[in-house]
C-alpha positions in Angstrom: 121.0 91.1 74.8 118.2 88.9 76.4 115.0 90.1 77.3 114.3 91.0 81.3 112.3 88.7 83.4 110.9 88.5 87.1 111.4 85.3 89.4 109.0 84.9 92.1 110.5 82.1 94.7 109.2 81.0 97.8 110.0 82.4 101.3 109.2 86.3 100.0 112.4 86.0 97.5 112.2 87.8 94.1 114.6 87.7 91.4 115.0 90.4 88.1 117.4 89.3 85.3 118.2 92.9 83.6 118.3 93.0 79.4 122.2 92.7 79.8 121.7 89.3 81.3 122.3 90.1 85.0 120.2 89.1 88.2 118.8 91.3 90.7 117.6 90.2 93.8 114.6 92.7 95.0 114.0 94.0 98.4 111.5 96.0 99.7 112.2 98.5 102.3 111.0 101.7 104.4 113.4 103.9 106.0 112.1 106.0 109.3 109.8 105.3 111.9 107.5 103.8 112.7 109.2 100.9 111.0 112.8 101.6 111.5 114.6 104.1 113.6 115.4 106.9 112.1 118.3 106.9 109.1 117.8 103.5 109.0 116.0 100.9 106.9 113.3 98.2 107.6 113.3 95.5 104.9 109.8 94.3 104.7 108.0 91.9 102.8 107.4 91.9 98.6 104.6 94.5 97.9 104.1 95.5 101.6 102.0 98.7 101.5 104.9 101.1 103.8 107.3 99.9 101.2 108.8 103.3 100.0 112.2 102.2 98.7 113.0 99.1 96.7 116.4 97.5 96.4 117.6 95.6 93.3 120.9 94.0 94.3 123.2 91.9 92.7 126.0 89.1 93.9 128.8 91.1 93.5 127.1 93.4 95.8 126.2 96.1 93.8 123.1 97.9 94.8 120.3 100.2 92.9 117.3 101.6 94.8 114.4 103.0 93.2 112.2 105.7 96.1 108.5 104.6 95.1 106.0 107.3 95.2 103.5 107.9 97.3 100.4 106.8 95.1 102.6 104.6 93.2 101.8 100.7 93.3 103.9 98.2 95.5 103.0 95.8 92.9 105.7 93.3 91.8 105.4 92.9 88.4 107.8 92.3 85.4 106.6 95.5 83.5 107.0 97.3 86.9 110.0 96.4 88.0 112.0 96.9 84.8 110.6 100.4 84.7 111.6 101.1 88.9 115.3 99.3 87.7 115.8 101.6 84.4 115.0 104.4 86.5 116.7 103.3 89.7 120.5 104.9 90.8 123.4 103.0 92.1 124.3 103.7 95.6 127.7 104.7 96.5 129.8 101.9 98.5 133.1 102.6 98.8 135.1 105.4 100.5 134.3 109.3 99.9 135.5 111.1 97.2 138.4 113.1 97.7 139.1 114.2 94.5 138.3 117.9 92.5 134.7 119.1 92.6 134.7 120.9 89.5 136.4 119.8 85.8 140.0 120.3 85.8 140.9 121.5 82.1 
């Protein structure tokens, strides 16, 4: 395993490698208004202060968002965002399950 680390580039572009070696590209966003209509979300610039949602996506497309709190910092920083990515959940892309709700044993 490597160790994480944070790339700041120019033009508001941030990059987090993950310990397994994979890279993240981070986006800050706010869903609802007044930013974005309702349901929908506003990508903003890096530590923006409505930020409320941040984004770690990858290029196969796989995304993770992290909902900041409402005292918490919008702070880009390496020990920051590996905590917000370790405690991040995938978002679901593909089509609705249709399978069983409950264990079938």
């Amino acid at each position: 395993m490597s160790v994480s680390q944070l790339e700041r580039l120019a033009n508001d572009r941030a990059y987090f490698t993950d310990s397994d070696g994979v890279r993240w590209r981070v986006h800050d966003c706010c869903f609802g208004t007044p930013l974005a209509k309702p349901g929908h979300r506003e990508r903003l610039p890096l530590e923006a202060p409505a930020t409320n949602t941040r984004y770690f996506v990858n290029e196969k497309g796989d995304q993770r968002a992290y909902t900041l709190k409402r005292s918490e910092s919008r702070r880009l920083t390496l020990e920051i965002c590996a905590r917000q990515f370790a405690e991040s959940g995938y978002r679901w892309k593909g089509p609705l399950y249709q399978g069983p709700t409950r264990p079938t044993a």
